[in-house]
ZAVORO-61540 format. One record per atom (N, C-alpha, C, O, CB): residue number from 1; chain; atom name; x, y, z. Coordinates in Angstrom, 1 decimal. Glycine has a CB too. Layout:
<sites>
SITE    n  chain  atom       x       y       z
SITE  NUM      A    CA       X       Y       Z
...
</sites>
This chain:
<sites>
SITE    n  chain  atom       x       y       z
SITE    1      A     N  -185.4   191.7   252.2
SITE    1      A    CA  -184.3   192.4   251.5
SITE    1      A     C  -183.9   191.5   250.4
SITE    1      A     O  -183.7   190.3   250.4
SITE    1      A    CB  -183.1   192.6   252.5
SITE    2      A     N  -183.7   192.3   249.5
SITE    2      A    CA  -183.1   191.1   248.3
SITE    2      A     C  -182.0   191.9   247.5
SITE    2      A     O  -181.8   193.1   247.6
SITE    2      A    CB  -184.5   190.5   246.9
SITE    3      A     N  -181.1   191.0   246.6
SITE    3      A    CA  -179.8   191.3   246.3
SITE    3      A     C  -180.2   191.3   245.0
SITE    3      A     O  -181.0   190.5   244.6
SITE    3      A    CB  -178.6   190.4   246.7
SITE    4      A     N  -179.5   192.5   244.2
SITE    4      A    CA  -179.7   192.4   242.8
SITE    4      A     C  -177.8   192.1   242.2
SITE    4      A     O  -176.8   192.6   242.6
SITE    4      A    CB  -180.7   194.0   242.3
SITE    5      A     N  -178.1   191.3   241.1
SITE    5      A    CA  -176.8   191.5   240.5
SITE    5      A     C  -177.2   191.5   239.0
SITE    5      A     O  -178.4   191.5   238.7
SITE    5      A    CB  -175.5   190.3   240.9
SITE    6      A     N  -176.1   191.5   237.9
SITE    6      A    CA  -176.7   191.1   236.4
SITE    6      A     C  -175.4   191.5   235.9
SITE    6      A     O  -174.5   192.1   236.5
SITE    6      A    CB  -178.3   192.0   235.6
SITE    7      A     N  -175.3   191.0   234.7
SITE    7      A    CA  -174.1   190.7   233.7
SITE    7      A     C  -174.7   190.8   232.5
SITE    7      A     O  -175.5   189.9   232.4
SITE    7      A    CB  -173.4   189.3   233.7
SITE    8      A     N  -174.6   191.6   231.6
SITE    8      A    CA  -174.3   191.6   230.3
SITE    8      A     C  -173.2   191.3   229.1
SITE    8      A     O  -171.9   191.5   229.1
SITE    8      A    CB  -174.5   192.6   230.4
SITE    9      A     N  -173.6   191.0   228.5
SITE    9      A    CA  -172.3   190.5   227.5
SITE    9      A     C  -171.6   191.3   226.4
SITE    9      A     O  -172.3   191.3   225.4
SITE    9      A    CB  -172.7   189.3   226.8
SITE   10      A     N  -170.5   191.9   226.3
SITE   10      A    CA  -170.4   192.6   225.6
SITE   10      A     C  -170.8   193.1   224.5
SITE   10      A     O  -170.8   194.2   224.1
SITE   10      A    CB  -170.0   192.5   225.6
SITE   11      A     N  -171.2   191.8   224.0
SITE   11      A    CA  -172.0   192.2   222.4
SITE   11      A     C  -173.1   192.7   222.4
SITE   11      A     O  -173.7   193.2   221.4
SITE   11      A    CB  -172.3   191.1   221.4
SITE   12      A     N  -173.7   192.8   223.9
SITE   12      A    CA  -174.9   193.2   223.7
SITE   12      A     C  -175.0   194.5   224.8
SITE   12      A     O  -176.0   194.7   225.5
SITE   12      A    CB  -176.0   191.9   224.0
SITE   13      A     N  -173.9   195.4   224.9
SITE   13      A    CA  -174.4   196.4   225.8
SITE   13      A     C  -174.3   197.7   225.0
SITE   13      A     O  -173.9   197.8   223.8
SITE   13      A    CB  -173.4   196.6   227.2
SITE   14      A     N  -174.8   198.5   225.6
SITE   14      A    CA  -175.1   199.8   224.5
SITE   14      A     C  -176.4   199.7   224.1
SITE   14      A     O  -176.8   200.8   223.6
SITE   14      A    CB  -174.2   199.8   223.0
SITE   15      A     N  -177.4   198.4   224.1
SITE   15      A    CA  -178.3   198.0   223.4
SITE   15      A     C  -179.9   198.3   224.3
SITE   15      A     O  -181.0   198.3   223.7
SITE   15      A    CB  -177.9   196.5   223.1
SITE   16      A     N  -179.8   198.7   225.9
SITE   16      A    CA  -180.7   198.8   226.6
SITE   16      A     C  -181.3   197.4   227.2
SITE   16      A     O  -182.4   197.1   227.6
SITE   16      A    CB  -181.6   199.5   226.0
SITE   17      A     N  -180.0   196.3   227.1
SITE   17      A    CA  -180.8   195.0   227.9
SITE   17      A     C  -181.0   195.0   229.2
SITE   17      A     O  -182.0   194.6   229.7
SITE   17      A    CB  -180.0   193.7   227.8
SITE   18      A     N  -179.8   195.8   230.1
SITE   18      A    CA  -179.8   195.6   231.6
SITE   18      A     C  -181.4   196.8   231.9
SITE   18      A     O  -182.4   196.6   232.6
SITE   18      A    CB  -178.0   196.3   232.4
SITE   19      A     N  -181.0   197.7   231.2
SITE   19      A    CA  -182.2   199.2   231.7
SITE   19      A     C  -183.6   198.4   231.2
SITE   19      A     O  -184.6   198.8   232.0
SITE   19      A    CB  -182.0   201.3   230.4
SITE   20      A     N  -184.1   197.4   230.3
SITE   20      A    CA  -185.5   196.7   229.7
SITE   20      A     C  -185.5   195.7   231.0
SITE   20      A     O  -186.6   195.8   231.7
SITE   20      A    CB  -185.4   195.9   227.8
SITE   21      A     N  -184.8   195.0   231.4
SITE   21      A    CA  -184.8   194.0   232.1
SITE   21      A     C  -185.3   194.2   233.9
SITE   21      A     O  -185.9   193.5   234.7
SITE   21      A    CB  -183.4   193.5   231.8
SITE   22      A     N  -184.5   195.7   234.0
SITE   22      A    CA  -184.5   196.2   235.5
SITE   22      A     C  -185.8   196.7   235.2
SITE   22      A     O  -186.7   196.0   235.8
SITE   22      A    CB  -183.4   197.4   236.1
SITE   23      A     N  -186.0   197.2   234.9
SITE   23      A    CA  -187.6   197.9   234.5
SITE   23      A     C  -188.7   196.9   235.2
SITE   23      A     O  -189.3   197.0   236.2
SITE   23      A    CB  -188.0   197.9   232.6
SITE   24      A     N  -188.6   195.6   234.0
SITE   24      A    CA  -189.5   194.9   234.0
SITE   24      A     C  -189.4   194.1   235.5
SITE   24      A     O  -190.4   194.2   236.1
SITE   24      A    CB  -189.5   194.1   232.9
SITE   25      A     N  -188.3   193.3   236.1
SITE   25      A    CA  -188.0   193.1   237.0
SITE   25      A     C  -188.5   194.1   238.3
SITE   25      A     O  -188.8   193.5   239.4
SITE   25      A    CB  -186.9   193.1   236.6
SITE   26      A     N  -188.6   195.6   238.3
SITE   26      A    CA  -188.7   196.6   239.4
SITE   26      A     C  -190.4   196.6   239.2
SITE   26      A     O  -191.3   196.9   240.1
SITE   26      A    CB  -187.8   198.4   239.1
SITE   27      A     N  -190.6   196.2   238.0
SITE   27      A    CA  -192.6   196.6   237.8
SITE   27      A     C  -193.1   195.1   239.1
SITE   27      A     O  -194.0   195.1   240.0
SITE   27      A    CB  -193.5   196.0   235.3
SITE   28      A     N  -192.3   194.4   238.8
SITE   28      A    CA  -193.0   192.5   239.7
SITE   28      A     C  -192.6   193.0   241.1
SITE   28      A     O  -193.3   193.0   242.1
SITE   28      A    CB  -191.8   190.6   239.2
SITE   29      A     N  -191.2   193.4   240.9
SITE   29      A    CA  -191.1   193.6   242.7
SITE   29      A     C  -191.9   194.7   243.3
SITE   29      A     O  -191.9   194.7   244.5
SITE   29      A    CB  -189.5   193.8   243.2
SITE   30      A     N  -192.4   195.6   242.7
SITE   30      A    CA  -193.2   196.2   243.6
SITE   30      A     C  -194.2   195.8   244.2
SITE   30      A     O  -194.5   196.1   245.4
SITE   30      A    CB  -193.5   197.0   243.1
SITE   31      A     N  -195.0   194.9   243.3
SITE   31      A    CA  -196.2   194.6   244.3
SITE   31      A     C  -195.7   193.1   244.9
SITE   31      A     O  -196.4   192.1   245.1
SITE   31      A    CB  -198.0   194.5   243.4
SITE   32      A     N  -194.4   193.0   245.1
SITE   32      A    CA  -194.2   192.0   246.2
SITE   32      A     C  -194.1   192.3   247.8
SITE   32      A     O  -194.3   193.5   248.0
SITE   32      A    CB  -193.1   191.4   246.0
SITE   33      A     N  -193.8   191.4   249.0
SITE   33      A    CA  -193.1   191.8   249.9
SITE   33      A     C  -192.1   191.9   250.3
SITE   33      A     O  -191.7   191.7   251.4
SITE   33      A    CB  -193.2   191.6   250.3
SITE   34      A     N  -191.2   192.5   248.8
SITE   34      A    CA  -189.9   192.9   249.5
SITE   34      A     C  -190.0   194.3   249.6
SITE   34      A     O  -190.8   195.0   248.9
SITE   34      A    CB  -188.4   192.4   248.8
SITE   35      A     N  -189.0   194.6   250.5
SITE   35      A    CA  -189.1   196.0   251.0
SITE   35      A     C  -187.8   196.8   250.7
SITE   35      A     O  -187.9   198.0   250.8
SITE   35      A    CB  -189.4   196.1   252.6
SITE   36      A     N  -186.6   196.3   250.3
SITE   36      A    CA  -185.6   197.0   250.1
SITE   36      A     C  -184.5   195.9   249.2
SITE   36      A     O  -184.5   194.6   249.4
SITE   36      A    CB  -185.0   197.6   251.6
SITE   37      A     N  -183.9   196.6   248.2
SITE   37      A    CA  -183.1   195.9   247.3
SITE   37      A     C  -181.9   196.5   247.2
SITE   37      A     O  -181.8   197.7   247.1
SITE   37      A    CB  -183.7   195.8   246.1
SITE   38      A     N  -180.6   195.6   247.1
SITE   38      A    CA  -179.2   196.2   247.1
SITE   38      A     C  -178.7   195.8   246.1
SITE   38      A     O  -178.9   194.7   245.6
SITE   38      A    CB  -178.4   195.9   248.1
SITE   39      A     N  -177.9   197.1   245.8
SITE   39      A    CA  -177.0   196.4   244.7
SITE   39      A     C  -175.9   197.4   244.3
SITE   39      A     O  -176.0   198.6   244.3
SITE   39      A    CB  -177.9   195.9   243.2
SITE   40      A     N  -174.6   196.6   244.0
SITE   40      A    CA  -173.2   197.6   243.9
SITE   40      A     C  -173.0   197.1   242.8
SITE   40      A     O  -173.4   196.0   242.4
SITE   40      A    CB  -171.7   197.5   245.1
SITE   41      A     N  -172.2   198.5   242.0
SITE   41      A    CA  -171.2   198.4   240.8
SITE   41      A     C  -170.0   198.5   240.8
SITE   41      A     O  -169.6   198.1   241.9
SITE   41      A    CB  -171.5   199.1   239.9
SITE   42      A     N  -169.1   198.9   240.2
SITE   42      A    CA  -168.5   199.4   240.1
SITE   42      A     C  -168.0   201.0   239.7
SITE   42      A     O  -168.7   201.7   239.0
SITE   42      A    CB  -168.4   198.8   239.7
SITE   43      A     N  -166.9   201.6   240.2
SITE   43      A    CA  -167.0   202.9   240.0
SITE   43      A     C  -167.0   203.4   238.5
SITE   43      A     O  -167.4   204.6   238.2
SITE   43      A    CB  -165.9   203.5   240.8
SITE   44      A     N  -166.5   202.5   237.5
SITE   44      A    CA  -166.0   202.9   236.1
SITE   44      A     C  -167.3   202.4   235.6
SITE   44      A     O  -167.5   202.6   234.3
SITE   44      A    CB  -164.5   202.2   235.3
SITE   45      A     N  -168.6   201.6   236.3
SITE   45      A    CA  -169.6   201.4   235.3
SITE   45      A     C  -170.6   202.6   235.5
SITE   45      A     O  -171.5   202.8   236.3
SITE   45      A    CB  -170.3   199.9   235.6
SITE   46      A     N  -170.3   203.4   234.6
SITE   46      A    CA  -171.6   204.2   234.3
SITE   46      A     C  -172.8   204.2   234.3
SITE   46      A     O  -173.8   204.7   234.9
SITE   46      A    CB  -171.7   204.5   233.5
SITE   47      A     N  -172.4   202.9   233.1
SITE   47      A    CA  -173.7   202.5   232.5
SITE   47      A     C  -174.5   201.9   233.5
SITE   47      A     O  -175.7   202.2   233.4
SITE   47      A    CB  -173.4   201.5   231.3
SITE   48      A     N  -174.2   201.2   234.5
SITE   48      A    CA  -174.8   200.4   235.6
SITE   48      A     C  -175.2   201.2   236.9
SITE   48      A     O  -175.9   201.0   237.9
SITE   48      A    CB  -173.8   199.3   236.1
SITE   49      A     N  -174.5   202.0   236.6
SITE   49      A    CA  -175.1   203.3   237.8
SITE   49      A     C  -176.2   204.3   237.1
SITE   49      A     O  -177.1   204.5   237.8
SITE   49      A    CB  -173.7   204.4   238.3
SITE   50      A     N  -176.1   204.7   236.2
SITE   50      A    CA  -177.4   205.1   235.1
SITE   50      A     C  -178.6   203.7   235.2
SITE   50      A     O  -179.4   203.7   236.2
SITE   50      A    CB  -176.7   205.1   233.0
SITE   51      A     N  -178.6   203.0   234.7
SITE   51      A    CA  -179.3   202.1   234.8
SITE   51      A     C  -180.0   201.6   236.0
SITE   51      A     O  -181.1   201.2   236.0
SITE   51      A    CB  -178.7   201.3   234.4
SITE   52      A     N  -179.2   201.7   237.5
SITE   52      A    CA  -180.0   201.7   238.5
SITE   52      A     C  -180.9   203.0   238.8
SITE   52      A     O  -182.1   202.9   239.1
SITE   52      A    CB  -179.1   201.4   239.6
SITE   53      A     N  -179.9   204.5   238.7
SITE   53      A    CA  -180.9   205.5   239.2
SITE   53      A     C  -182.0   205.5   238.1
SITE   53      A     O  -183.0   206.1   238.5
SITE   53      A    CB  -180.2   207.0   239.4
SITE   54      A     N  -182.2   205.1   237.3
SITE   54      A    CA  -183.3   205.4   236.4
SITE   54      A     C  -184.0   204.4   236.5
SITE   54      A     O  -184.8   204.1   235.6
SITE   54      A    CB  -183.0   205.8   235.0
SITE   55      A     N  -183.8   203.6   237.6
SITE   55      A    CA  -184.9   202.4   238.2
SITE   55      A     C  -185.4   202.8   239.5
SITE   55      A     O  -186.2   202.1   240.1
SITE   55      A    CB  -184.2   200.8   238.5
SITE   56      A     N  -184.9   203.9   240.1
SITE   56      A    CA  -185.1   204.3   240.9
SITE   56      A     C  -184.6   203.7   242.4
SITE   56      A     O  -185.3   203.6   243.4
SITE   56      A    CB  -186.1   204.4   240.6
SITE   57      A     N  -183.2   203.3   242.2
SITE   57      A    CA  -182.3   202.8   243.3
SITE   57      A     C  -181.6   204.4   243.5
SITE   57      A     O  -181.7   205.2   242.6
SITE   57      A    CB  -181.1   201.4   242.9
SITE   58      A     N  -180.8   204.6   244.9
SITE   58      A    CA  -180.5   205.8   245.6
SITE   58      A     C  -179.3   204.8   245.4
SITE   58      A     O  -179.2   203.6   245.4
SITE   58      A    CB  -181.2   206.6   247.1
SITE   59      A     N  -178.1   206.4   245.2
SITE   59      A    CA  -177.0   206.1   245.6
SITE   59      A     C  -176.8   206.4   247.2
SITE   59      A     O  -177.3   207.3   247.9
SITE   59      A    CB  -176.0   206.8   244.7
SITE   60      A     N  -176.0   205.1   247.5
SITE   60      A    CA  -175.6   205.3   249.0
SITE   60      A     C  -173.9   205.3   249.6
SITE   60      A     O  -173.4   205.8   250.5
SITE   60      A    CB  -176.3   203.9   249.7
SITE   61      A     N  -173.6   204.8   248.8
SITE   61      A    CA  -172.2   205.6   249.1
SITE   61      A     C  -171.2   204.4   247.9
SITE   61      A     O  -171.6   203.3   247.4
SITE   61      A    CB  -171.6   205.6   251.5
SITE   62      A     N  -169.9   205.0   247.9
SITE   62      A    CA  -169.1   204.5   247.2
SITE   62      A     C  -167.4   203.8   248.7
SITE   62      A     O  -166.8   204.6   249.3
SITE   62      A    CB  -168.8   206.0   245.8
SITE   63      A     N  -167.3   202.6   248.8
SITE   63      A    CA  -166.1   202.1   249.3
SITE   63      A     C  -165.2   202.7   249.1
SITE   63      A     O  -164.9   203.2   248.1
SITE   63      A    CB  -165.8   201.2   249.0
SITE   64      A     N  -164.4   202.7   250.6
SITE   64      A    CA  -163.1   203.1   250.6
SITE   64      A     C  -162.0   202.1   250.0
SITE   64      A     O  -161.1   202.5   249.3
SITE   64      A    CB  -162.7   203.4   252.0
SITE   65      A     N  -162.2   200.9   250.2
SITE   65      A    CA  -161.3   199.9   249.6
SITE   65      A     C  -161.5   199.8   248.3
SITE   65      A     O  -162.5   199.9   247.6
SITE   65      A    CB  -161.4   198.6   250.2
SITE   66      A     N  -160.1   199.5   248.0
SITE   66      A    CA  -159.6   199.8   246.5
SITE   66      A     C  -159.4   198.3   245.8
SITE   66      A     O  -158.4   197.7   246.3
SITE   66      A    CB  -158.0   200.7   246.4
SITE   67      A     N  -160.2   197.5   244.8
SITE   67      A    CA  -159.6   196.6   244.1
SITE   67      A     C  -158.8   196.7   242.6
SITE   67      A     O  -158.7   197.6   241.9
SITE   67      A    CB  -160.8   195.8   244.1
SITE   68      A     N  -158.3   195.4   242.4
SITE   68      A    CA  -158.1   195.8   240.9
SITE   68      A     C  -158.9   194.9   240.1
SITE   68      A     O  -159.3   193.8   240.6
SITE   68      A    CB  -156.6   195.7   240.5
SITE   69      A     N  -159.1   195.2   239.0
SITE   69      A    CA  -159.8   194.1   237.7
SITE   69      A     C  -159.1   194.3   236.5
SITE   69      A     O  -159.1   195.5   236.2
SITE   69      A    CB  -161.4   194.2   237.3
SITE   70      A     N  -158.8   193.7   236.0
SITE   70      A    CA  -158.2   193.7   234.5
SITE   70      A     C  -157.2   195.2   234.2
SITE   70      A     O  -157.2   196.0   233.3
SITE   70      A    CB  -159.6   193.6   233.2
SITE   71      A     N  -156.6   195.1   235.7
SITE   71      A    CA  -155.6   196.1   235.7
SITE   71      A     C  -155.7   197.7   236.1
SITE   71      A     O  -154.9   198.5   236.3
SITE   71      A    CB  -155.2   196.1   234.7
SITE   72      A     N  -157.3   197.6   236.1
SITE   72      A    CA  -157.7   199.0   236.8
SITE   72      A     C  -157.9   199.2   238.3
SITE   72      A     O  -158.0   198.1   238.9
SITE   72      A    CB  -158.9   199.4   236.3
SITE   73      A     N  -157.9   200.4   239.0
SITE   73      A    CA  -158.2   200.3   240.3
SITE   73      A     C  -159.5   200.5   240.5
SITE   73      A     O  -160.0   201.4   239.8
SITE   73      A    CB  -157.6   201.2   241.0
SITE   74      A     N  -160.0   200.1   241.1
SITE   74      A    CA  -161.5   200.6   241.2
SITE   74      A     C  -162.0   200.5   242.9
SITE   74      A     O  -161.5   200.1   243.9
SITE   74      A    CB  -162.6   199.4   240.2
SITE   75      A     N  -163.3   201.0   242.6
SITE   75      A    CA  -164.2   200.4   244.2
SITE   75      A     C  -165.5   200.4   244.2
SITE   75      A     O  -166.1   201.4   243.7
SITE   75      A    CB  -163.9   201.1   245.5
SITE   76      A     N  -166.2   199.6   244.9
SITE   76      A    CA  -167.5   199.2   244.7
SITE   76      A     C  -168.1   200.9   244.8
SITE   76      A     O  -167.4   201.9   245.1
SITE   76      A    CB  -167.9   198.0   245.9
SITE   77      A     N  -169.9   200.8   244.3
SITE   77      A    CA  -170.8   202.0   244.3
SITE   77      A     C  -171.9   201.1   245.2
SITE   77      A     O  -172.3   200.1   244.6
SITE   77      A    CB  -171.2   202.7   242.5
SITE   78      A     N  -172.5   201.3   246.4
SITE   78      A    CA  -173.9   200.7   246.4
SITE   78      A     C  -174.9   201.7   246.4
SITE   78      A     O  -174.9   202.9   246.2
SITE   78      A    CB  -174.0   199.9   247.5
SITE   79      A     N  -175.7   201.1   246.5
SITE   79      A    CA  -177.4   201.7   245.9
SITE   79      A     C  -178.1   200.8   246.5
SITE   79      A     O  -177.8   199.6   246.8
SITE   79      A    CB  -177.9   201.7   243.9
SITE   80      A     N  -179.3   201.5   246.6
SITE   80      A    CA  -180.8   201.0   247.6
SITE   80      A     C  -181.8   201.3   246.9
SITE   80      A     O  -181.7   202.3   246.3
SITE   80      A    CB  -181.2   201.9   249.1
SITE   81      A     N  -182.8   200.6   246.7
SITE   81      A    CA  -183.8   200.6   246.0
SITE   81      A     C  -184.8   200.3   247.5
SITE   81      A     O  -184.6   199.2   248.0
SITE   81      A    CB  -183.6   199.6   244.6
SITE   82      A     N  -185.8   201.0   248.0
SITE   82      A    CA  -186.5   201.1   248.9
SITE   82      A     C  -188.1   200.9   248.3
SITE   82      A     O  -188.4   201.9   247.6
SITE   82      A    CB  -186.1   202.3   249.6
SITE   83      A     N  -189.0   200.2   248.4
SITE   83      A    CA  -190.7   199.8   247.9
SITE   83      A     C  -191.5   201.0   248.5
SITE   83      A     O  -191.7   201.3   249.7
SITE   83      A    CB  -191.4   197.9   248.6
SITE   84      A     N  -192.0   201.5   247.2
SITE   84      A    CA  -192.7   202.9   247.9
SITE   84      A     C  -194.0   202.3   248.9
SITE   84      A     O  -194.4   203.0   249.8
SITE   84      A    CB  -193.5   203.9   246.5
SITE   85      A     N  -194.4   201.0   248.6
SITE   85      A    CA  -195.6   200.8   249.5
SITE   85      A     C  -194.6   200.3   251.1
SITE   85      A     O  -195.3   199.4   251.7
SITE   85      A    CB  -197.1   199.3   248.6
SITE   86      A     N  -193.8   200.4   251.5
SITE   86      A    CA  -193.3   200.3   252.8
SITE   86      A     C  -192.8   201.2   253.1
SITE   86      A     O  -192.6   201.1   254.3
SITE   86      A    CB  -192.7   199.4   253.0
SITE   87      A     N  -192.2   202.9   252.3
SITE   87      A    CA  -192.3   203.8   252.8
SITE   87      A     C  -193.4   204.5   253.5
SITE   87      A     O  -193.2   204.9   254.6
SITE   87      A    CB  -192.0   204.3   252.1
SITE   88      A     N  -194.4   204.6   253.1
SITE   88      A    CA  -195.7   204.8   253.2
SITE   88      A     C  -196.1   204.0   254.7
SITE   88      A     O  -197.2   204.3   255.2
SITE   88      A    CB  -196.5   204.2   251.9
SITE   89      A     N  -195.6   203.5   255.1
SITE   89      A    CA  -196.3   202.9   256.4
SITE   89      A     C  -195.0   203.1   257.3
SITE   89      A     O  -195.0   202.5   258.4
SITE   89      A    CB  -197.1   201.1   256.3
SITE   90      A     N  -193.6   203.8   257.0
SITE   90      A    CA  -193.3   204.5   258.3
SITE   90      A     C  -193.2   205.4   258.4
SITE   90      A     O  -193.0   205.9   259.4
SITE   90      A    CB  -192.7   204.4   259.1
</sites>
């Protein structure tokens, strides 16, 4: 199982760094042995929830608990990214 996280910097989003990066990143981990990858956003990041499903992570559910950040309410989104060669063998 492995944990994904990533940060972009403002000046550079809009630009396709996180979606080039996941890409390349999802091409290596496939022919590894990991078998499942996690990773949460936030509910107001779009962009980071685009960016996972079009890597081919499943949304799995969004938290009931409510935080704040820079004054908004929010709550986590997680997503699963599952290795097609370990679907395949159950």
């Amino acid at each position: 199982m492995g944990h994904l996280g990533y940060r972009v910097g403002q000046v550079h989003t809009g630009k396709g760094v996180a979606k080039r990066a996941l890409k390349l990143l999802m091409e290596l981990v496939t022919d590894l042995d990991i078998k499942q990858i996690e990773a949460k956003t936030t509910t107001n990041n779009i962009a980071s929830q685009k960016v996972l499903e079009n890597n081919g992570f499943e949304y799995i559910e969004s938290s009931d608990e409510e935080f704040e950040m820079d004054g908004q309410k929010l709550n986590f989104v997680y997503y699963l990214w599952t290795n097609k060669r370990f679907r395949l063998l159950n």
